[in-house]
N, C-alpha and C positions, 0 to 999 in steps of 0.2 A: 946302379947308376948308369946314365944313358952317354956311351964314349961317343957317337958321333958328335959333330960340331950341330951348332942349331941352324935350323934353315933362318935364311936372312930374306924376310919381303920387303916390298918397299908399294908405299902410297901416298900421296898427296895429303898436305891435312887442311883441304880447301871443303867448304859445308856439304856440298853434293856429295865426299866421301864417309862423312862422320857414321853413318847408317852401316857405310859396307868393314868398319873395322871396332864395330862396337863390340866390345869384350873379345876383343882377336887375342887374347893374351890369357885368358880363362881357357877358350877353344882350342888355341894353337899355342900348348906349353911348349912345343917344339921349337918354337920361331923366334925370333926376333925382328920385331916389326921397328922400320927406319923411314921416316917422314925426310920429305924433300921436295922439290920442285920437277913438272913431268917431263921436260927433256933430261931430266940428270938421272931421273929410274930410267926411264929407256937408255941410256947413255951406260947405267951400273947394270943393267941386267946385261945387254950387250958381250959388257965383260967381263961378264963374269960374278962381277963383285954384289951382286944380287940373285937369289934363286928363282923368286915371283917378284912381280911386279903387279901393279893395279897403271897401267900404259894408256895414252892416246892408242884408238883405233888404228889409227895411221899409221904407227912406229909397229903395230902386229903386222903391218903387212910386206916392213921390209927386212924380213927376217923367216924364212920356211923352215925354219928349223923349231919357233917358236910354239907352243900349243895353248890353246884355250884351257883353264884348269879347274873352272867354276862356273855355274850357272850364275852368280853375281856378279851386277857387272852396273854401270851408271848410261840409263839410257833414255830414252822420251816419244810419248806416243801422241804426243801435241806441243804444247808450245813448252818451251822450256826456260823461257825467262831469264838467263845468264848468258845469253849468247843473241846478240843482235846486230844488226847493219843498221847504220845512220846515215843516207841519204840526200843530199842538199836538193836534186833533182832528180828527175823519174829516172828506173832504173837501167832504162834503156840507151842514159845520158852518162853513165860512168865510165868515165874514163882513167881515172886516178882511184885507188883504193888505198888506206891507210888501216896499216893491221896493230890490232893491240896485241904489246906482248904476252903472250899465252897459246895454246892448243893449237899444234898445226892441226890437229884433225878437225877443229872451228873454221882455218882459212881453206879448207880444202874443202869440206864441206857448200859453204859461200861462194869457193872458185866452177863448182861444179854447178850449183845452182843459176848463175851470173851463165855459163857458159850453156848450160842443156835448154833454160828457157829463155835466156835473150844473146844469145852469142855475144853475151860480153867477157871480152877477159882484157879484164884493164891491169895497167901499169899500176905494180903495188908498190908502197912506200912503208915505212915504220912510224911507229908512232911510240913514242918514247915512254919509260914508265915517269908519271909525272906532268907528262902533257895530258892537256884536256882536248876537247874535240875541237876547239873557239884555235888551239894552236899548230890546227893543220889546216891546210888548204885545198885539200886530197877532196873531189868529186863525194866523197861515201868513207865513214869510218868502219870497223868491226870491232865492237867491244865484246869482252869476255870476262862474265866473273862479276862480282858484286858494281863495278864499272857500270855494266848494264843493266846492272836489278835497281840502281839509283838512275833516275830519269835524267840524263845530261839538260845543261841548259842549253838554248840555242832551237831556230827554228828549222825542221828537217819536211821534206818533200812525203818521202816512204822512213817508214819503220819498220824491219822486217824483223820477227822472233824466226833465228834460222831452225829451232825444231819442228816449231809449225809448218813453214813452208814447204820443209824436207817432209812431212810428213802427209800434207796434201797433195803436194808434187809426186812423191813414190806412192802414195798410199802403204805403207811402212813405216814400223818405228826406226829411230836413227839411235845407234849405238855411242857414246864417247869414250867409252874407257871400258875394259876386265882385265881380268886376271890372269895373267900369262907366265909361264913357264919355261927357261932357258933350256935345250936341249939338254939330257940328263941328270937331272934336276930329280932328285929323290922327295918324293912328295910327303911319305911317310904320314900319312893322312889326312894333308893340307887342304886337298881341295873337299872334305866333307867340312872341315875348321870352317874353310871362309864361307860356307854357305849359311851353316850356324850362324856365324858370327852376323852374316846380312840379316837373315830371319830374326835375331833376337833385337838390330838394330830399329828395323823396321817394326818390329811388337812397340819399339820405347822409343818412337818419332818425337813424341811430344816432349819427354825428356832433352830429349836430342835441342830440340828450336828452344826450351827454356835457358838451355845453357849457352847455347851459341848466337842465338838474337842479338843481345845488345852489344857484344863484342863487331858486331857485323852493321851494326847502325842500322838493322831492319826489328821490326816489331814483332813481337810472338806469335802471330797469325802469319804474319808475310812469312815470316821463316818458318812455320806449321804447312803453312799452303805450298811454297815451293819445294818442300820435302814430300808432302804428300801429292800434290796434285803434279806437278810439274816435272818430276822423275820418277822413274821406275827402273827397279832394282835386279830383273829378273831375265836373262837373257834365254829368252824361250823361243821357240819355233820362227815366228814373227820376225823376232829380234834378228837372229840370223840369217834369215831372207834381207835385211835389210843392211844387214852389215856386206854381206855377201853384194850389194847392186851399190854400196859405198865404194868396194872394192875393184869393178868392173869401172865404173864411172872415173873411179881415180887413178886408175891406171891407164884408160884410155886419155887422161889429159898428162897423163906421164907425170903424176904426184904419185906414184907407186909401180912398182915393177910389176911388170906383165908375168905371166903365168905359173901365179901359188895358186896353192890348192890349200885353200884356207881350212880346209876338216872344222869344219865349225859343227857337223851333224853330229860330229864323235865324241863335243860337250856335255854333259848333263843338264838338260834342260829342265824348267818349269814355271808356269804360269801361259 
């Protein structure tokens, strides 16, 4: 019988995840996997009270102690369809920004784009859970999450999918989330589990959209296509060039502390 305690993960049970923790409990008899909201895993991993997490980009960067621990990870090498800016006039006209609650690595992302191609960096507001876009007054909204995958009502200027644009603007994929690991964190062969566990998720996509579809109020092709076309599960070469010019960008607007050494080369990569 095995005396250590079980490692405790923690991830999101938002659709962009279902792929990276499918059969995580066949793969990683060791763990105990804990669903929650993404500032409260960065918030338990923090202290402790989580060993991995599945984390915003963002929250990896303000912590050097933390390590990458899996080549899976939730990323996009075009448009990404869950993450966009709503507009009421050209972009060059924003002065007010209104953030949905969700991903700071989504507002930082937007703040960096806003700021490297139109020196804007406007005055942000909240936007409550609950309000619609018709109940701000904010220049440009940012939604996040099924929010943006349903077409708001109301007539907008620009429409920006922020992977897309991050991604013809860097020429790079843009990273949102992996797998990280608190300093001293006994892995006991978690990080081989969660790669399994992505691989077998991604073999059984379709599985995946049959079940989560209608609970999502999207159709089995929309949720087919945005699992398969619109993310990518696989933090390779690429990927970390691009996480790596996330973290340069973000730091030089001071969303991130200046000089970690992100050891992203010393992940296992693929694809």
């Amino acid at each position: 019988m095995n005396a250590h305690p079980k490692l405790r993960i923690g991830a999101v049970s938002y659709l962009n995840t279902k792929p990276l923790i499918y059969g995580i409990e066949r793969f990683a008899p060791q763990a105990e996997l804990v669903l929650d909201y993404p500032s409260r895993l960065a918030d338990d991993l923090a202290r402790g009270r989580l060993d991995v997490a599945l984390i915003p980009s963002i929250e990896f960067f303000h912590d050097p102690t933390y390590s990458i621990v899996s080549n899976a990870c939730i990323a996009c090498r075009g448009p990404v369809l869950s993450v966009k800016l709503f507009s009421r006039g050209p972009i060059e006209a924003i002065r007010t920004l209104a953030l949905d609650e969700g991903s700071r690595t989504s507002v930082a992302l937007l703040r960096i784009l806003l700021a490297e191609r139109y020196g804007v960096r406007p005055e942000l507001k909240r936007l409550p859970v609950g309000d619609s876009l018709a109940d701000s007054d904010a220049d440009a909204v940012l939604l996040i999450g099924d929010r943006a995958m349903h077409s708001p009502a109301g007539r907008f200027n620009v429409v920006w999918d922020l992977g897309d644009e991050w991604c013809r603007w860097a020429e790079l994929p843009f990273v949102f989330a992996m797998w990280v690991a608190r300093a001293g964190a006994e892995l006991d062969g978690l990080d081989a589990a969660l790669a399994e566990a992505r691989d077998a998720g991604v073999a059984h996509i379709e599985e995946i959209a049959d079940r989560e579809a209608a609970p999502l109020g999207l159709t089995r092709p929309q949720c087919l296509s945005y699992l398969r076309e619109n993310l990518y599960f696989y933090l390779g070469p690429r990927e970390q060039r691009g996480l790596e010019l996330f973290y340069r960008k973000a730091s030089q607007l001071g969303l991130a502390p200046t000089g970690v050494e992100l050891g992203t080369s010393d992940c296992r990569t693929s694809g």
